[in-house]
C-alpha positions in Angstrom: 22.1 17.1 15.0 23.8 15.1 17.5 26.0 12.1 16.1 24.5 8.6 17.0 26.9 6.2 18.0 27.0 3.6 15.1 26.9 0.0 16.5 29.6 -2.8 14.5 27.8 -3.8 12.3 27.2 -0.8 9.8 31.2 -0.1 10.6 31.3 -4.1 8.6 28.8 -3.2 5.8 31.2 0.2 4.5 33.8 -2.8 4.8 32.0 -4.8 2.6 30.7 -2.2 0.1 34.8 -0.7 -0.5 35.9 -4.2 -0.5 33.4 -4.7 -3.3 34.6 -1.4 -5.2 38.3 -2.3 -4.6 38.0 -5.9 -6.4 36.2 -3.7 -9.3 38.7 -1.6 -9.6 41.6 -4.1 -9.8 40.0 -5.7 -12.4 39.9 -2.7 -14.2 43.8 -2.1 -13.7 43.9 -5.5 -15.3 42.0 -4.6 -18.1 39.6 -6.9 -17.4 35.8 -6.3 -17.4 34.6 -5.5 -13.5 31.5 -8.2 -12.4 29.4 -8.8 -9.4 28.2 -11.7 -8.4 25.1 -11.9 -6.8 23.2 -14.8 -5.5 20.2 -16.1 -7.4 16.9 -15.0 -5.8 14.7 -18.1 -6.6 12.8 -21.0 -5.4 15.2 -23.1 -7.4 18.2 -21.9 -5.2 16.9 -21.9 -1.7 16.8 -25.4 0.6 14.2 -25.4 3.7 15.6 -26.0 7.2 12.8 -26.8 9.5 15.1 -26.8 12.5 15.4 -23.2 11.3 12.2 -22.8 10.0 12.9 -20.8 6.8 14.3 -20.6 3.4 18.0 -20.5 3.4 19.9 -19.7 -0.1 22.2 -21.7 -2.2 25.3 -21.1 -3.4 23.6 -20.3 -7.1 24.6 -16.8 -8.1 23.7 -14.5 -11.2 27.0 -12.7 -12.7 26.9 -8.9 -13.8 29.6 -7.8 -16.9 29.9 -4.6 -17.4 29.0 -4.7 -21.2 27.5 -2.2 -23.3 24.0 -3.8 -22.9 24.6 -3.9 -19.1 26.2 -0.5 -18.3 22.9 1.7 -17.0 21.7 -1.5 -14.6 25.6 -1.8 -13.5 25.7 1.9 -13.1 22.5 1.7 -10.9 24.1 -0.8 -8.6 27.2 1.4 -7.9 25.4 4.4 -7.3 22.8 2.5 -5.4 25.9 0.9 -2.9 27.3 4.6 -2.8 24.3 5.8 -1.7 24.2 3.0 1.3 27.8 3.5 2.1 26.7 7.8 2.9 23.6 6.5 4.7 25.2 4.3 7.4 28.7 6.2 7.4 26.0 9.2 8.1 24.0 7.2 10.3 20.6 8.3 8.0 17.9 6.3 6.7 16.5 6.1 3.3 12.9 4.9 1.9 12.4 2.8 -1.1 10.7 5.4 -2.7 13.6 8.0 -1.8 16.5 6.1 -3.0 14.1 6.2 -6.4 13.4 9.7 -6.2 17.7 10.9 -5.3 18.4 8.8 -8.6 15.8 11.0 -10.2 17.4 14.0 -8.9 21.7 13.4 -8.6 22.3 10.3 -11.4 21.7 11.8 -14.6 21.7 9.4 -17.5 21.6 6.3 -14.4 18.3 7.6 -13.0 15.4 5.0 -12.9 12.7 4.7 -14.9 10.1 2.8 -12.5 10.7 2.2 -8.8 10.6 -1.2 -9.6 13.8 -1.1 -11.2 15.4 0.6 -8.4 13.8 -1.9 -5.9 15.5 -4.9 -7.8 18.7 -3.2 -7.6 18.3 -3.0 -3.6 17.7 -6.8 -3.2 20.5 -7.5 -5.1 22.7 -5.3 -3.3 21.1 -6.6 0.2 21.3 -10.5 -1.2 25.1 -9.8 -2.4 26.1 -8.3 0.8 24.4 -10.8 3.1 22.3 -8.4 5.4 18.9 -7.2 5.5 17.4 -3.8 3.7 17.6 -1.9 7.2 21.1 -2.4 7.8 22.4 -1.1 4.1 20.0 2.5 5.6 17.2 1.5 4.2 13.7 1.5 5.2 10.5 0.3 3.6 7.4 2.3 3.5 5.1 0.3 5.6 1.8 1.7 6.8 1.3 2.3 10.2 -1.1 4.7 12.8 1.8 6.1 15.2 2.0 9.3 17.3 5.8 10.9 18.0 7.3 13.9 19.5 6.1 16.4 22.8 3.4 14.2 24.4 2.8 11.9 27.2 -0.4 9.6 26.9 -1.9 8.4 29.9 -3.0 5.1 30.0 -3.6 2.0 32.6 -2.5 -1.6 32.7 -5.0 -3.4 31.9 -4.5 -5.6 34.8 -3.8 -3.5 37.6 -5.5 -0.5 36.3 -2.4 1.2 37.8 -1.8 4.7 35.6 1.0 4.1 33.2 2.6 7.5 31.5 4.0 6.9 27.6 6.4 9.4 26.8 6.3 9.8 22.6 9.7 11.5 22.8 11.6 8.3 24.1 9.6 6.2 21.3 12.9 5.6 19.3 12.6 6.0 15.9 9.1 3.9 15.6 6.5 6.3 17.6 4.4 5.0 20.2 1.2 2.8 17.7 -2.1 3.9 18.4 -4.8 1.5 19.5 -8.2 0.9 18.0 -9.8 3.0 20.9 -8.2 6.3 22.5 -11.3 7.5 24.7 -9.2 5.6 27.4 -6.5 8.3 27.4 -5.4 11.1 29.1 -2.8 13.6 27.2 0.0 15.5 28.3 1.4 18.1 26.0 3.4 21.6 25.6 3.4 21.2 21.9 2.8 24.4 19.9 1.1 22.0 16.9 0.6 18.6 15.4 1.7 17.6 12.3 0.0 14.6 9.8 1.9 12.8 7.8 0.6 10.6 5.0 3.2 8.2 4.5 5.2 5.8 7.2 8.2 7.0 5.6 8.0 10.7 5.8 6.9 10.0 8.9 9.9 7.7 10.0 12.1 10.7 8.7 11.4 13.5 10.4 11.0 11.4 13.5 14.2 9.8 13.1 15.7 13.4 12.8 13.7 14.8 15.6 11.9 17.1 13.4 9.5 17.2 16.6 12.0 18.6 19.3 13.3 20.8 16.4 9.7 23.2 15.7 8.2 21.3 19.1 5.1 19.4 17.8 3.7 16.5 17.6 4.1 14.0 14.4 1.6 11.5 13.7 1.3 8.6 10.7 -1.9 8.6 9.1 -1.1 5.3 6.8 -3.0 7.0 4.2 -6.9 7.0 4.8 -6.6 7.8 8.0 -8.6 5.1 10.5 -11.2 6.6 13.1 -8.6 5.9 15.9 -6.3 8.3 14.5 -8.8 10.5 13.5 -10.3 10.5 17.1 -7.1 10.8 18.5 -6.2 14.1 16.8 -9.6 15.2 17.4 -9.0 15.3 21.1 -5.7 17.0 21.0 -7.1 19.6 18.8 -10.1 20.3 21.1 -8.6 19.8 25.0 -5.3 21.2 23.8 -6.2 23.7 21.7 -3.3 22.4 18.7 -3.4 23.1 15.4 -3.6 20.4 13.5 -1.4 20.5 9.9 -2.3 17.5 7.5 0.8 16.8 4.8 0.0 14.3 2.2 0.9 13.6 -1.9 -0.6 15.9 -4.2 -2.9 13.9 -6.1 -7.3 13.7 -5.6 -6.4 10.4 -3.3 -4.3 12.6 -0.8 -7.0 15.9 -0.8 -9.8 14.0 -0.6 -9.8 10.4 0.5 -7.1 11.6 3.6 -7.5 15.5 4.2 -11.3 15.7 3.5 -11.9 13.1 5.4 -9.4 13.7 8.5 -10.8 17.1 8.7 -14.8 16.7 7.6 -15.3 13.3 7.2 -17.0 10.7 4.8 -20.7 10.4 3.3 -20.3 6.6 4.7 -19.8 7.7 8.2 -21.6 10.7 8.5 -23.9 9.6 11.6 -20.4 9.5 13.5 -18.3 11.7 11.7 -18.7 15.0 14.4 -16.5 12.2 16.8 -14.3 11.5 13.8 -13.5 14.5 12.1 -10.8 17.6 12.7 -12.7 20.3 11.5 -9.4 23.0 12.1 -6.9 20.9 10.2 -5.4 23.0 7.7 -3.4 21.8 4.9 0.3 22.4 4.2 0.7 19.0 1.8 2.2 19.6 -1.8 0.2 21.3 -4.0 0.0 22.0 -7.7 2.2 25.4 -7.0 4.5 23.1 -5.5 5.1 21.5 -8.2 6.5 24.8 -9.6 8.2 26.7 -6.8 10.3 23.7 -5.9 11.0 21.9 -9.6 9.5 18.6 -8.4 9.7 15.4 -10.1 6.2 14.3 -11.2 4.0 11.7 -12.7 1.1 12.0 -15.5 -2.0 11.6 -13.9 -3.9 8.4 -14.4 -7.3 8.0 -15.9 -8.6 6.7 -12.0 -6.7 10.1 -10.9 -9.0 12.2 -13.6 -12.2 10.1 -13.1 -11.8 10.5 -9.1 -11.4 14.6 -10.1 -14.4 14.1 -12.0 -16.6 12.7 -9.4 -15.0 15.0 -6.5 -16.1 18.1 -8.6 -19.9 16.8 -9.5 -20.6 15.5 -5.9 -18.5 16.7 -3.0 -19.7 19.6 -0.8 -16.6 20.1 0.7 -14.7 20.9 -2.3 -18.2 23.6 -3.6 -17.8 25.1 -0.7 -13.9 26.1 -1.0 -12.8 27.7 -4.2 -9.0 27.2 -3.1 -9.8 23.5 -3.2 -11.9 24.1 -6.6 -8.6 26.0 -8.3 -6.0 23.3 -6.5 -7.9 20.8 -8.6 -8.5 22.5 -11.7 -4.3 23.5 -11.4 -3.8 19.4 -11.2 -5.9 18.8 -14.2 -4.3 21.4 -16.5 -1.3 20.1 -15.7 -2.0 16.8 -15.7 0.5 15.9 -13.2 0.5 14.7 -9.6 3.1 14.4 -6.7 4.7 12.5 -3.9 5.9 13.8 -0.6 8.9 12.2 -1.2 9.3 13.8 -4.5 11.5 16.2 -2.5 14.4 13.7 -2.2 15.6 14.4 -5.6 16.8 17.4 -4.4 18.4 15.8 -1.3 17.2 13.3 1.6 16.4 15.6 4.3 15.1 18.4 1.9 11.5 18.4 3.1 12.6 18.8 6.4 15.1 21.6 6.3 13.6 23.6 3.7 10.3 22.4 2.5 8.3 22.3 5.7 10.0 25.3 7.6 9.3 27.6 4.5 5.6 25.8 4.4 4.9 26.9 8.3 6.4 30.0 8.1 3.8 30.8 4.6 0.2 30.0 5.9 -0.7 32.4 2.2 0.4 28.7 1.0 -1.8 26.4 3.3 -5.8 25.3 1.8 -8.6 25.1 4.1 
């Protein structure tokens, strides 16, 4: 991968994460117990500039001593700021939900319990460094329809009606965002396939990393249920391009059958519209029950909504009667009682879905569900 260049300012935050580390570790030379001071996160510490138009903090701050009530959440922070320090000094990215999962996987007795515990632990890192989540690497997991990789879209000024050609591989690490109505466009593509992507973040990921150039596709962000513009969109490259079209989501009911069935078949709702909505030769290649085996994935016990949604999927969808592969993927779920994130895979490392996950997944269609 070629090195980015990496601007000031991340060069200042590794300053201010040693500096932090060095002042701990004096203290502990001189036996005294290592704290960090972080400033108080409340309405009771914040004073409104309306020149500046927004809340601006106090000097209140909230001390951590490392005690032996406070050790774990102290050992969180320090593995949390080690983590940032390899992301910018790497120039990589992290979600929310991966910095969760690589505690999971590398922190042993310092691993989180809830993501919400992890998430505290990055505001206070990003309010006691004094710069925003993206600049300490990480990224949140915001939804979003957006197409990246080998393909120019051909639209017009709305004005002029002069042609204007988007190239998606000069998107930067955003993607180009679809609009509520594609019939407009005209396509331009050599890719060999496109891949769907559940989640912003896996999405922002392998885009960031140029997944795309890499196995020359196409990435697009479904932002979970996927909307008809994205649905349409994929729809056209599959039929005037001829792509494949490979759908990776969580392995959980929600993921099978609220995003796959209804990117590739549609919905009950919309079924007067749904042979303009629908991919019907989208495979999928998302993490499945097996998965949860083959690659020792972190998990989480299914809820009673997960087993009532199985339930009802089983009694009343055609789709799923009509494919025994979907039948035994669901049955596997419900004896083990367990369902699965896409970005379960970062306990294992950051870019593991990338570099070994999807390229053993493509290679493998025995793997892939109708």
């Amino acid at each position: 991968m070629t090195e980015k260049k990496k601007p000031v300012e991340e060069k200042e935050v590794v300053t201010k994460i040693v500096g932090i580390a060095k002042n701990m570790q004096l203290d502990i030379q001189k036996m005294k117990q290592p704290q960090l001071k972080i400033p108080l996160r409340a309405l009771s510490n914040v004073e409104y500039d309306s020149k500046e138009g927004y809340f601006k903090l106090l000097p209140g701050v909230k001390e951590r001593t490392l005690t032996a009530s406070t050790i774990k959440t102290f050992a969180q922070t320090l593995r949390m700021m080690a983590l940032s320090k390899q992301l910018v000094q790497t120039n990589d990215i992290a979600t929310k939900r991966d910095a969760y999962y690589q505690s999971k996987g590398a922190w042993g007795p310092a691993g989180f319990t809830e993501q919400e515990e992890s998430d505290a632990i990055m505001d206070d890192i990003e309010a006691m460094m004094a710069v925003n989540r993206e600049q300490i690497g990480f990224i949140p997991d915001e939804h979003g329809d957006s197409i990246a990789g080998n393909l120019i879209i051909v639209d017009h000024d709305s004005d002029t009606k002069e042609k204007i050609e988007i190239d998606c591989s000069k998107m930067g690490s955003g993607g180009w965002s679809v609009p509520s109505s594609v019939e407009h466009l005209h396509f331009k593509t050599k890719a060999k396939f496109v891949l769907a992507i559940e989640t912003s973040g896996t999405f922002q990921r392998l885009n960031y990393h140029k997944f795309w150039k890499k196995y020359d596709c196409i990435l697009a962000s479904l932002k979970g249920v996927p909307s008809r513009s994205i649905r349409r969109l994929l729809r056209r490259l599959s039929d005037e391009h001829n792509l494949p079209v490979y759908v990776f989501t969580d392995g959980d009911p929600y993921g099978y059958f609220s995003i796959y069935r209804t990117l590739k078949v549609g919905s009950g709702n919309a079924a007067h519209i749904n042979k303009y909505f629908c991919v019907p030769k989208a495979k999928y290649i998302g993490v499945t029950p097996q998965d949860i085996i083959d690659y020792k994935l972190p998990t989480h016990p299914l809820k009673e909504v997960d087993l009532k949604k199985i339930k009802d999927i089983i009694k009343n969808d055609p789709f799923l009667k009509a494919h025994k592969e979907w039948q035994k993927a669901l049955n596997d779920m419900v004896k083990m009682g367990k369902r699965v994130e896409q970005q379960a895979f970062s306990a294992h490392s950051l870019n593991y879905v990338m570099d070994t996950y999807l390229p053993e997944k493509l290679k493998n269609t025995k793997t892939w569900l109708p």
